[in-house]
Every structure is written in C-alpha cells, then in structure tokens.
C-alpha positions as CSV (number, residue, x, y, z in Angstrom):
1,X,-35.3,-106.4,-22.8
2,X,-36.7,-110.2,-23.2
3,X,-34.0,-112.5,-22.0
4,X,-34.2,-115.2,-24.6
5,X,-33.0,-112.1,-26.9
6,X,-29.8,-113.6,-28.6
7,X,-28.6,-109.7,-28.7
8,X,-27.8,-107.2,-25.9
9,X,-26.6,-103.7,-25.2
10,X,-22.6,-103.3,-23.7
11,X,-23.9,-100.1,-21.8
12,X,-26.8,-101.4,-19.6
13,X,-26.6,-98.4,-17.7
14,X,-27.1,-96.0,-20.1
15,X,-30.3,-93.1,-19.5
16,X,-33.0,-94.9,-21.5
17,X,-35.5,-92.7,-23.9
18,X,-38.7,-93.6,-25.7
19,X,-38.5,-94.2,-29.4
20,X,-41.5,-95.3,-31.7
21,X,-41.3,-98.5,-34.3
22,X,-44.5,-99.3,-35.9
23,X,-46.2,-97.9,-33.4
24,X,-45.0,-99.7,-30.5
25,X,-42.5,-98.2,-28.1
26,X,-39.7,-99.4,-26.9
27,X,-37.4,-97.4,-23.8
28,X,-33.6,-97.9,-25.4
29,X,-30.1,-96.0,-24.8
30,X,-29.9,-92.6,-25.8
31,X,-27.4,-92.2,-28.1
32,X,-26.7,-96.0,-29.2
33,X,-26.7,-97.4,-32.3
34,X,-30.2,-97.1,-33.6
35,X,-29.9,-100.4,-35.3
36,X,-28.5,-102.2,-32.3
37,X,-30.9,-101.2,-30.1
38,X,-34.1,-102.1,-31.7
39,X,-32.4,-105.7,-31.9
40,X,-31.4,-105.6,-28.4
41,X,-35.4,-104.5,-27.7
42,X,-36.7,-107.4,-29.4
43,X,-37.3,-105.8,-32.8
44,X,-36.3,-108.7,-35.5
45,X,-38.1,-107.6,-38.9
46,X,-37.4,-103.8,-39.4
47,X,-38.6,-104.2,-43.3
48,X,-40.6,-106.0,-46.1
49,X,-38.6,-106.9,-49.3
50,X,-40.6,-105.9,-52.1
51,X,-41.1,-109.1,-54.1
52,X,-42.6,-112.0,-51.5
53,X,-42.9,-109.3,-48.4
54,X,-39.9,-111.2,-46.3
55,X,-39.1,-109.7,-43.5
56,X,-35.4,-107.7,-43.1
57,X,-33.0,-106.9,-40.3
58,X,-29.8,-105.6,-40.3
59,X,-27.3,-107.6,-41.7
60,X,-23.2,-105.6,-42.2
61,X,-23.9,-102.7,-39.8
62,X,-22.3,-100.2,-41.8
63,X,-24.5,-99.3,-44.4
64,X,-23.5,-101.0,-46.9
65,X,-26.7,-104.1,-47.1
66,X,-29.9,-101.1,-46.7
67,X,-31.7,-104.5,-44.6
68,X,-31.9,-102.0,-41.6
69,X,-33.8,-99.4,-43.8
70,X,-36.2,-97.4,-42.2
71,X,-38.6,-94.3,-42.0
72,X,-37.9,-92.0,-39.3
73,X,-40.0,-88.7,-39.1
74,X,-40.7,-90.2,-43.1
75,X,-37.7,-90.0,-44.1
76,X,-36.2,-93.2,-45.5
77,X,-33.3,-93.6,-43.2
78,X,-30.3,-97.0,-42.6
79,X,-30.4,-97.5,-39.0
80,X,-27.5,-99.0,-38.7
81,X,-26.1,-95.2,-39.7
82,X,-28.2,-93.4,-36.8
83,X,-28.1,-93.0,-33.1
84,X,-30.9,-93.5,-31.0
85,X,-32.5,-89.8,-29.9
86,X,-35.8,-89.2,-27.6
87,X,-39.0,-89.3,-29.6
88,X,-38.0,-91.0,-33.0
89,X,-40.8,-92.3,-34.7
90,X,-39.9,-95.2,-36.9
91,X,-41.7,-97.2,-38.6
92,X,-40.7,-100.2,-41.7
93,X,-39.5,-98.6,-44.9
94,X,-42.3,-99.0,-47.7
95,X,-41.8,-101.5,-50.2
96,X,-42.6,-101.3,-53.9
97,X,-45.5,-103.6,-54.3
98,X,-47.2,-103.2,-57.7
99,X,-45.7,-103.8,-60.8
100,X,-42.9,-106.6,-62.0
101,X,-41.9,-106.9,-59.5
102,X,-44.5,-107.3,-57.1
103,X,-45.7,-110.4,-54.5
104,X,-47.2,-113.0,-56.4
C-alpha cells in the first residue's frame, strides 16, 4: 500500500491474495470489500464515463451510483457489491463511445 494513500484497510492483517485490474496486480485482503480494496491499493479511476472519457471511482458504496462498475471474468460487475477472491481479473467497464453520445 503507498502511504500517501488517503484510504486504508481496518484488517491489515488479513491473508492477502492476488487480484488482476487492467492488468496490473495488486496483493489485497481476501474477502474485503472489492471496492475498498482496490482504493486502499492505490487504484483511483476504475472507469471511463462515456461522453468526455472521465475517470470514475466509487462514490455511495452500496450500489446505488454504478461509478465502481467493473468487468470481472467479463462480466460487468459494481465492486462496491463484491468481495475480494484469489485470481479476479478485473479490468474498467467499457464505455459506449460512438454515437450521440460520444467524446467530442
């Protein structure tokens, strides 16, 4: 964990596994808060809107915002609703890019 990291795990001592987020891993709490613990490792976009491609953490924590949306195994997936497990592979959620609504 970075130390000038404005969040941080309550169970440092929790056995540590090795998830996957846009290719880069990251060893986190098994079992925590999937959500929490990418914050806690340093993680702070974990999605693109779709309009001007701005980057999107979580935000309410209960699944109510989708800013912590995800793809896990590709499956979109709110991380703020999953626990961390060994081997995730997660990686941003894809974003709508052509059409009205699309970067300009």
């Amino acid at each position: 964990m970075k130390p000038d990291l404005r969040f941080e795990l309550l169970d440092k001592d929790a056995p540590r596994v090795t998830v996957r987020f846009a290719g880069q891993a990251y060893d986190v709490p098994e079992g925590a808060n999937l959500a929490a613990a990418l914050l806690a490792a340093g993680v702070d976009a974990f999605r693109q809107t779709a309009h001007r491609g701005v980057g999107r953490a979580p935000f309410c924590m209960m699944g109510a915002c989708f800013d912590c949306l995800v793809e896990v195994d590709g499956v979109s997936r709110q991380a703020c609703l999953m626990q961390v497990a060994p081997g995730l592979d997660i990686r941003p959620a894809r974003q709508l890019r052509e059409g009205p609504y699309a970067a300009r």
